[in-house]
PDB file of the backbone (N, CA, C, O) and the ligand in Angstrom, with CONECT records:
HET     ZN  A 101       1
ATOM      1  N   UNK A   1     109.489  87.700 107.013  1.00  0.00           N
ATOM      2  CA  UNK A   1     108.732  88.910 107.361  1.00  0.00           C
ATOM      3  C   UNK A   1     109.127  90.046 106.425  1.00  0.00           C
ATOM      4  O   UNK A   1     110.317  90.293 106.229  1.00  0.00           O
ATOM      5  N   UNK A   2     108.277  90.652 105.918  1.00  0.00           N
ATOM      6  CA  UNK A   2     108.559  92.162 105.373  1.00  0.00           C
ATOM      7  C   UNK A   2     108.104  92.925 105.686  1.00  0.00           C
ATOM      8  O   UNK A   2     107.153  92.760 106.450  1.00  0.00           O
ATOM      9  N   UNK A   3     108.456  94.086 105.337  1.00  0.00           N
ATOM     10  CA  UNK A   3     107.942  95.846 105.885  1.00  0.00           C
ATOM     11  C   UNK A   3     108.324  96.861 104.535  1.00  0.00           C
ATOM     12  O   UNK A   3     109.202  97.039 103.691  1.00  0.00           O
ATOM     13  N   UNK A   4     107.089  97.346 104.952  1.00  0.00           N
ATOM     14  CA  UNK A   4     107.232  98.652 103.926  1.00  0.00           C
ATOM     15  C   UNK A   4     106.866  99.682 104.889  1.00  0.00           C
ATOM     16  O   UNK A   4     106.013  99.515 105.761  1.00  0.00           O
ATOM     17  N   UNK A   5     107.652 100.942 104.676  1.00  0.00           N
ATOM     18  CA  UNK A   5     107.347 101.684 105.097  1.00  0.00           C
ATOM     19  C   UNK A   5     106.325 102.780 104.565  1.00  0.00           C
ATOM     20  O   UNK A   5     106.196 102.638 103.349  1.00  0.00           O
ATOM     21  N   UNK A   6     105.456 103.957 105.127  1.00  0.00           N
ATOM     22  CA  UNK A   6     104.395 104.335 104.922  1.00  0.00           C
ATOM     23  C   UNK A   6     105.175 105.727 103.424  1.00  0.00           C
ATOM     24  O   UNK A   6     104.693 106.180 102.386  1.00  0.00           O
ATOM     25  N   UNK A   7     106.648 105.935 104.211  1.00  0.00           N
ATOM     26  CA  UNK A   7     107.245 107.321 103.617  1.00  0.00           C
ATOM     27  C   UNK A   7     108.010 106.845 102.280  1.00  0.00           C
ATOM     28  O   UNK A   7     108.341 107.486 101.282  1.00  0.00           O
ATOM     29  N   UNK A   8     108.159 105.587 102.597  1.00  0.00           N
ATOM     30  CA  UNK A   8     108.363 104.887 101.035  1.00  0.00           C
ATOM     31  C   UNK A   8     107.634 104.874  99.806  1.00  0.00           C
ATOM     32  O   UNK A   8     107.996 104.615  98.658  1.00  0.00           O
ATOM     33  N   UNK A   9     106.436 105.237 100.329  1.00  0.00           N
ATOM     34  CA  UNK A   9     105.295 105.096  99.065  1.00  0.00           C
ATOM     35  C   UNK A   9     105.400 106.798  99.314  1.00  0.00           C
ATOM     36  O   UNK A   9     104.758 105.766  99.508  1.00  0.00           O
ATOM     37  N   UNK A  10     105.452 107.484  99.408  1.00  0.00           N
ATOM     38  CA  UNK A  10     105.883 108.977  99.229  1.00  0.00           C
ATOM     39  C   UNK A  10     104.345 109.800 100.409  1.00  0.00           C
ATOM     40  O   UNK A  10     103.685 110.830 100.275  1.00  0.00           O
ATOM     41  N   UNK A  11     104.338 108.732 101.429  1.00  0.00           N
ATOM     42  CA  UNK A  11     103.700 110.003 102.417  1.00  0.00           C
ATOM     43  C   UNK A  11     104.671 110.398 103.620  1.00  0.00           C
ATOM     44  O   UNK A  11     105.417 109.577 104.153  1.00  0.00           O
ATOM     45  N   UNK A  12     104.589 111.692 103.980  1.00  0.00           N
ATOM     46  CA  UNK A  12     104.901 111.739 105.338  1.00  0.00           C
ATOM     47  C   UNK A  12     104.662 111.516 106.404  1.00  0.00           C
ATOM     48  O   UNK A  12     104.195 112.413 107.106  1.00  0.00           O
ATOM     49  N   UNK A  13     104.896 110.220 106.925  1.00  0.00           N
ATOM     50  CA  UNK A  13     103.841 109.751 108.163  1.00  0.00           C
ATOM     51  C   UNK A  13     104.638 108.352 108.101  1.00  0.00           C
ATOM     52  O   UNK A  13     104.743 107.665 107.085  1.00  0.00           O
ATOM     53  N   UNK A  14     105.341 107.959 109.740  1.00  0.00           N
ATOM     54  CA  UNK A  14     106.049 107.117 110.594  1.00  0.00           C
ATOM     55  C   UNK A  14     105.237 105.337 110.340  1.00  0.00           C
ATOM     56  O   UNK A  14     105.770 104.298 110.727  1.00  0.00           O
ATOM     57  N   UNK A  15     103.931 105.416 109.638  1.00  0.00           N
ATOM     58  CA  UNK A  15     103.393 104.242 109.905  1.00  0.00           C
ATOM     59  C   UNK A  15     103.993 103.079 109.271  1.00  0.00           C
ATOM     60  O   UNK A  15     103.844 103.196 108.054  1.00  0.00           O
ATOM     61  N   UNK A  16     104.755 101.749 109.640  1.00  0.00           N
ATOM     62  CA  UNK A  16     105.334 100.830 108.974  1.00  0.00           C
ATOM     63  C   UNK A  16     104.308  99.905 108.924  1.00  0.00           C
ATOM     64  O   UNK A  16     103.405  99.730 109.742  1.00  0.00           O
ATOM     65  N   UNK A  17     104.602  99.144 107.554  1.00  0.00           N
ATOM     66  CA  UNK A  17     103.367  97.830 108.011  1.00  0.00           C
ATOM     67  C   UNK A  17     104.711  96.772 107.580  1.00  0.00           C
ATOM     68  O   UNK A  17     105.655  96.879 106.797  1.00  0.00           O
ATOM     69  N   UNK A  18     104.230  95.690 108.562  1.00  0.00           N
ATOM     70  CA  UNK A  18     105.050  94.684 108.540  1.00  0.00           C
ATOM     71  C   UNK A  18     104.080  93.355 108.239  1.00  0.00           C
ATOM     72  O   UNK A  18     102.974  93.356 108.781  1.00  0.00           O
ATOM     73  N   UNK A  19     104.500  92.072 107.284  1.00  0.00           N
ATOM     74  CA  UNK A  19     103.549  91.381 106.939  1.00  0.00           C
ATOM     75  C   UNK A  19     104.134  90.128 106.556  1.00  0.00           C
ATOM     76  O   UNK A  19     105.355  90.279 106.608  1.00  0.00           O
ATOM     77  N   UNK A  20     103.843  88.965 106.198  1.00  0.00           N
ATOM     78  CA  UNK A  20     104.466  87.405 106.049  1.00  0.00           C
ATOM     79  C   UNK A  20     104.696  87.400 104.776  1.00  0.00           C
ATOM     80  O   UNK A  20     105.768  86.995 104.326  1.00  0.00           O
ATOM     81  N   UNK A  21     103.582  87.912 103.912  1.00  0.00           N
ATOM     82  CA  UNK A  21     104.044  88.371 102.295  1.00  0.00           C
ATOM     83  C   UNK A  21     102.881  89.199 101.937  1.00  0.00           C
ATOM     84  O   UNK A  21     102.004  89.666 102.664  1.00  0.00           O
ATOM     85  N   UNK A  22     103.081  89.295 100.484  1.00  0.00           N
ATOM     86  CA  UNK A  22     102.973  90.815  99.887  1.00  0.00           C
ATOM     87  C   UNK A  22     101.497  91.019  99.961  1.00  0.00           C
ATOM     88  O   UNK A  22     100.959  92.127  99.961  1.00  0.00           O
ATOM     89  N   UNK A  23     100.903  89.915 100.023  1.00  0.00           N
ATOM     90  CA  UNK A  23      99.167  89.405  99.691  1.00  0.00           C
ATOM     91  C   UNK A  23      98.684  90.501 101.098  1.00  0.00           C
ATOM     92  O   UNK A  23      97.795  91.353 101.075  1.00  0.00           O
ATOM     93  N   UNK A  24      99.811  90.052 102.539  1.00  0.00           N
ATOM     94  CA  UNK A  24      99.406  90.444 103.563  1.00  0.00           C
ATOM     95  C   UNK A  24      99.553  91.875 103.750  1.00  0.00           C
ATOM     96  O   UNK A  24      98.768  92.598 104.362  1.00  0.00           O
ATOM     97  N   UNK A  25     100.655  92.232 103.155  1.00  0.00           N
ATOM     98  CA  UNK A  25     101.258  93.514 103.162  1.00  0.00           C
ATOM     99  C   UNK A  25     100.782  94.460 102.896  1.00  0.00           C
ATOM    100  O   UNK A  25     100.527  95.404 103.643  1.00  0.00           O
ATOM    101  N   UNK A  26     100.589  94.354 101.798  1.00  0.00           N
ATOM    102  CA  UNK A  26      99.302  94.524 100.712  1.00  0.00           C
ATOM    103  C   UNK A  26      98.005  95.197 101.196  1.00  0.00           C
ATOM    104  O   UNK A  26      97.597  96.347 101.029  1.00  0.00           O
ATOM    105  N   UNK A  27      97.545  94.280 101.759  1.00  0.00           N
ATOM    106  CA  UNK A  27      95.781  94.359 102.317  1.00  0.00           C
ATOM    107  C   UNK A  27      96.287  95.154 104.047  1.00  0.00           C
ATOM    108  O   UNK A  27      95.411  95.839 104.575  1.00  0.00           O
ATOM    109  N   UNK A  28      97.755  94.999 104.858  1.00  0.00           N
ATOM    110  CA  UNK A  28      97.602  95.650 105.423  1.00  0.00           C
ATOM    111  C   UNK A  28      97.985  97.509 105.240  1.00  0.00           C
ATOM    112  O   UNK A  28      97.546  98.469 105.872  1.00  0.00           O
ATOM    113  N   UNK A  29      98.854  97.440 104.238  1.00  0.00           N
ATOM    114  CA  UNK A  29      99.410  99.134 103.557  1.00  0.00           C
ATOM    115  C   UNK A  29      97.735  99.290 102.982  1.00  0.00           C
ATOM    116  O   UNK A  29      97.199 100.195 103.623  1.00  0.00           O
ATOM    117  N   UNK A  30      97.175  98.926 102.388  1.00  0.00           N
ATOM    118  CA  UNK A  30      95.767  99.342 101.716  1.00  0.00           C
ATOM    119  C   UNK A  30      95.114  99.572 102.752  1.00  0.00           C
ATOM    120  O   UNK A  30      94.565 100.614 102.394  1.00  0.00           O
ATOM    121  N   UNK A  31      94.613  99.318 104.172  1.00  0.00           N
ATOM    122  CA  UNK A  31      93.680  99.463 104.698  1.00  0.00           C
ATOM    123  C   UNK A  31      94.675 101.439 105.487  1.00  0.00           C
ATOM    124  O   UNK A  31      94.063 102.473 105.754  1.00  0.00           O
ATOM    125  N   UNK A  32      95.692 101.287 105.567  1.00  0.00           N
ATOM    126  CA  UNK A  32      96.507 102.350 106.537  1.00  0.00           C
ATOM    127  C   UNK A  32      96.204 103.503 105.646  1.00  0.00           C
ATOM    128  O   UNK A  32      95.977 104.630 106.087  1.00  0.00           O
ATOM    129  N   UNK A  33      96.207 103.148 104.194  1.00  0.00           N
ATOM    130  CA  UNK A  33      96.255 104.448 103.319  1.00  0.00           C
ATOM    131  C   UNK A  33      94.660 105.075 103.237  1.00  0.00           C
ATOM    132  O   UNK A  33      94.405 106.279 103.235  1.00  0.00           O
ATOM    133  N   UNK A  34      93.966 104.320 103.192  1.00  0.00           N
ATOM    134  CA  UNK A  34      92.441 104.725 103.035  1.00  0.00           C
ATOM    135  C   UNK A  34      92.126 105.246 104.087  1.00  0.00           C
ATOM    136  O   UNK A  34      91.335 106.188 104.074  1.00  0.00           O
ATOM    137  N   UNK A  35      92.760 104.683 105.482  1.00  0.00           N
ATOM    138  CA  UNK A  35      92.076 105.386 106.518  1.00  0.00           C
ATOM    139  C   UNK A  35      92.696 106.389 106.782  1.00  0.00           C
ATOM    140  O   UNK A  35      92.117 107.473 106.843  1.00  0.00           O
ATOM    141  N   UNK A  36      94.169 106.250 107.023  1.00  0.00           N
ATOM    142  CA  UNK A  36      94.966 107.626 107.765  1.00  0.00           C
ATOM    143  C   UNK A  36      95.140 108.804 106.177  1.00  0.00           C
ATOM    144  O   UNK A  36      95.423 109.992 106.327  1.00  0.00           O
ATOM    145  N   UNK A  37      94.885 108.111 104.619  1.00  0.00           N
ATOM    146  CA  UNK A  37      95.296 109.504 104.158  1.00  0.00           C
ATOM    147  C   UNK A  37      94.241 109.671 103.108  1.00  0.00           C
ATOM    148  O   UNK A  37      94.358 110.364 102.098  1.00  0.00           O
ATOM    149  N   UNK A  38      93.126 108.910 103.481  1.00  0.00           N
ATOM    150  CA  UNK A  38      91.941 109.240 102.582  1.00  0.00           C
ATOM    151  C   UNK A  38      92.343 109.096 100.903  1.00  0.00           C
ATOM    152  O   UNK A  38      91.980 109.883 100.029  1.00  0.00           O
ATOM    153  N   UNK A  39      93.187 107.880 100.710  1.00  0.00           N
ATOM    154  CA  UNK A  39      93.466 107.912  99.062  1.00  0.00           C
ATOM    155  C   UNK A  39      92.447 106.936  98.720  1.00  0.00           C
ATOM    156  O   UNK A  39      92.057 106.096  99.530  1.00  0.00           O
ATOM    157  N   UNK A  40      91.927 107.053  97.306  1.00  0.00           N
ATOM    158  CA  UNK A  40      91.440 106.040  96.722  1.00  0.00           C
ATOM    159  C   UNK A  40      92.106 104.692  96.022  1.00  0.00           C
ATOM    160  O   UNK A  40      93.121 104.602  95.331  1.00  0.00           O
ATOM    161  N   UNK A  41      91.382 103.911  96.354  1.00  0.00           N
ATOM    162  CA  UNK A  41      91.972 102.522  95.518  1.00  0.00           C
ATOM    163  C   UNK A  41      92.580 102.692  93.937  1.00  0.00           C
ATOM    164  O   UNK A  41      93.604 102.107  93.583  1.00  0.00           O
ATOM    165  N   UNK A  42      91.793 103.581  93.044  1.00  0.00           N
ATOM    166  CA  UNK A  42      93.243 103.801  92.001  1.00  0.00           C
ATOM    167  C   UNK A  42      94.136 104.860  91.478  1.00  0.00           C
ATOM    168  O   UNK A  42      94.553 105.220  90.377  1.00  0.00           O
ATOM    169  N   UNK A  43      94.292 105.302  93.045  1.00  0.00           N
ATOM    170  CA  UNK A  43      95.521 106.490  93.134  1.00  0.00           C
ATOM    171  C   UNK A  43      96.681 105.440  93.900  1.00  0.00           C
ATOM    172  O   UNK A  43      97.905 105.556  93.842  1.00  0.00           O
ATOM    173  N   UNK A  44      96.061 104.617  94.471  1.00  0.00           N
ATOM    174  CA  UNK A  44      97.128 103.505  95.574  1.00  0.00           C
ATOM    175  C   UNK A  44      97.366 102.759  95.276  1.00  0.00           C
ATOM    176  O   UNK A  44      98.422 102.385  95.787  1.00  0.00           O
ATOM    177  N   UNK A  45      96.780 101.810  94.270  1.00  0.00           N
ATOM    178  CA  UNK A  45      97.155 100.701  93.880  1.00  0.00           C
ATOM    179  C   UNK A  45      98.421 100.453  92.723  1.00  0.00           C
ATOM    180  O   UNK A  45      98.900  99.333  92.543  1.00  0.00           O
ATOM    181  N   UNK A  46      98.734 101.285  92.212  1.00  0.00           N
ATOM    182  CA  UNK A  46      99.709 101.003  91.080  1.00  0.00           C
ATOM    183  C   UNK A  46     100.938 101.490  91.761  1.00  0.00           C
ATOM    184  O   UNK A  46     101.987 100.847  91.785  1.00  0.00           O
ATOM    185  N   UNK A  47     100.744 102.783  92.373  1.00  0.00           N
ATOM    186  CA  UNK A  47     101.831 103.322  93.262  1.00  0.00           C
ATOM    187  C   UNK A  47     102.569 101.741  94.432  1.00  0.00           C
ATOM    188  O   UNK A  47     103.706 101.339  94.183  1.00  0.00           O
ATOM    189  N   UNK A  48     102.001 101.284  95.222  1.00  0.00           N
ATOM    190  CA  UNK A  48     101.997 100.422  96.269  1.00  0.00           C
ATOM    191  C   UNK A  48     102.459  99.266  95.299  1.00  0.00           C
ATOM    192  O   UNK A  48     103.611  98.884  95.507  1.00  0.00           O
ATOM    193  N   UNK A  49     101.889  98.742  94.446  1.00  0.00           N
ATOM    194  CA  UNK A  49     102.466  96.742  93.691  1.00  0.00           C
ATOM    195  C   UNK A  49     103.925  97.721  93.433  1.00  0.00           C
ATOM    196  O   UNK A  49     104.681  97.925  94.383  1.00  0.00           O
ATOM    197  N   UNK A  50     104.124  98.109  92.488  1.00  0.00           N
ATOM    198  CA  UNK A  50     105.685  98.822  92.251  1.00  0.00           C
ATOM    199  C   UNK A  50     106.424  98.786  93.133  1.00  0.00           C
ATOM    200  O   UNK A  50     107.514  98.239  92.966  1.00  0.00           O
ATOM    201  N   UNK A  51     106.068  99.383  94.426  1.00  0.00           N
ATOM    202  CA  UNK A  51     107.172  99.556  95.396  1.00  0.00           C
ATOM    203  C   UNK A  51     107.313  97.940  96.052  1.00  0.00           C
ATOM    204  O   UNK A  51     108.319  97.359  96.459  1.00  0.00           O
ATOM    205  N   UNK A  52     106.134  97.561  95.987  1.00  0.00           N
ATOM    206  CA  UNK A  52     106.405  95.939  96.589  1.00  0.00           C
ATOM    207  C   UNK A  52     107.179  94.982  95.743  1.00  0.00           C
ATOM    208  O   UNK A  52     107.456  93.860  96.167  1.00  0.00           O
ATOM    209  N   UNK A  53     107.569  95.436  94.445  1.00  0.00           N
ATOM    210  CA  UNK A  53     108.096  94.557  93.554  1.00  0.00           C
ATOM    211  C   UNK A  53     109.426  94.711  93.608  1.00  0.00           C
ATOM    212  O   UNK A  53     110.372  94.004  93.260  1.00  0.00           O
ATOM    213  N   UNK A  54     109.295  96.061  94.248  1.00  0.00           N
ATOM    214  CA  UNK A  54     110.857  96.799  94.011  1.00  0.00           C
ATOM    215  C   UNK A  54     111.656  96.517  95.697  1.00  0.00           C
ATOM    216  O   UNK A  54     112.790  96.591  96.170  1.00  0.00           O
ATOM    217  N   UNK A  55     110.549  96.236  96.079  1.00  0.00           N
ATOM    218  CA  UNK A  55     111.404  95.534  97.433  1.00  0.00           C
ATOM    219  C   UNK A  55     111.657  94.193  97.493  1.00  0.00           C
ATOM    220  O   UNK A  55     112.708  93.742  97.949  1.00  0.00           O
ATOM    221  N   UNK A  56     110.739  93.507  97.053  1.00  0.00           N
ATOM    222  CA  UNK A  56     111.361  92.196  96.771  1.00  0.00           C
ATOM    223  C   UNK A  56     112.104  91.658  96.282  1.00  0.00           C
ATOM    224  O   UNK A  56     112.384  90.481  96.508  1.00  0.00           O
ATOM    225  N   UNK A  57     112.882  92.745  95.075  1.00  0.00           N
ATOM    226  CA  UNK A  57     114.736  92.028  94.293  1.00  0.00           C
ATOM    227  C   UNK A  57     115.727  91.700  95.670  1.00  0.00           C
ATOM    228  O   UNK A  57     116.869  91.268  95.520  1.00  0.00           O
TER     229      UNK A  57
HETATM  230 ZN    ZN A 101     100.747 106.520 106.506  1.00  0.00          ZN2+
END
C-alpha cells in the first residue's frame, strides 16, 4: 500500500490518497487535485510523477 499526502505535493489541505501502486495513486491524487483545487493536468502532472518517484526510493 502507498500514500501520498495532498501537503506533500505543496497544497494545504489534510486529503491523503492511499493506493496499491503508483498507476492507482496516480489516477486517485489526479482526480482530488482537479476537483478540490481546480489545477490543470499540466500544472499537476510533472509536479505529482516526481514526488511519486521520490517516494518510492
Ligand atoms: Zn488536496
Amino acid at each position: 500500500m502507498k500514500s501520498l499526502s495532498c501537503r506533500d505535493i505543496g497544497f494545504d489541505c489534510n486529503y491523503t490518497v492511499r493506493a496499491e501502486n503508483d498507476c492507482e495513486l496516480f489516477a486517485k491524487g489526479e482526480r482530488h487535485v482537479f476537483n478540490a483545487h481546480g489545477l490543470r493536468e499540466e500544472e499537476f502532472t510533472p509536479k505529482f510523477n516526481e514526488k511519486i518517484k521520490f517516494e518510492d526510493q
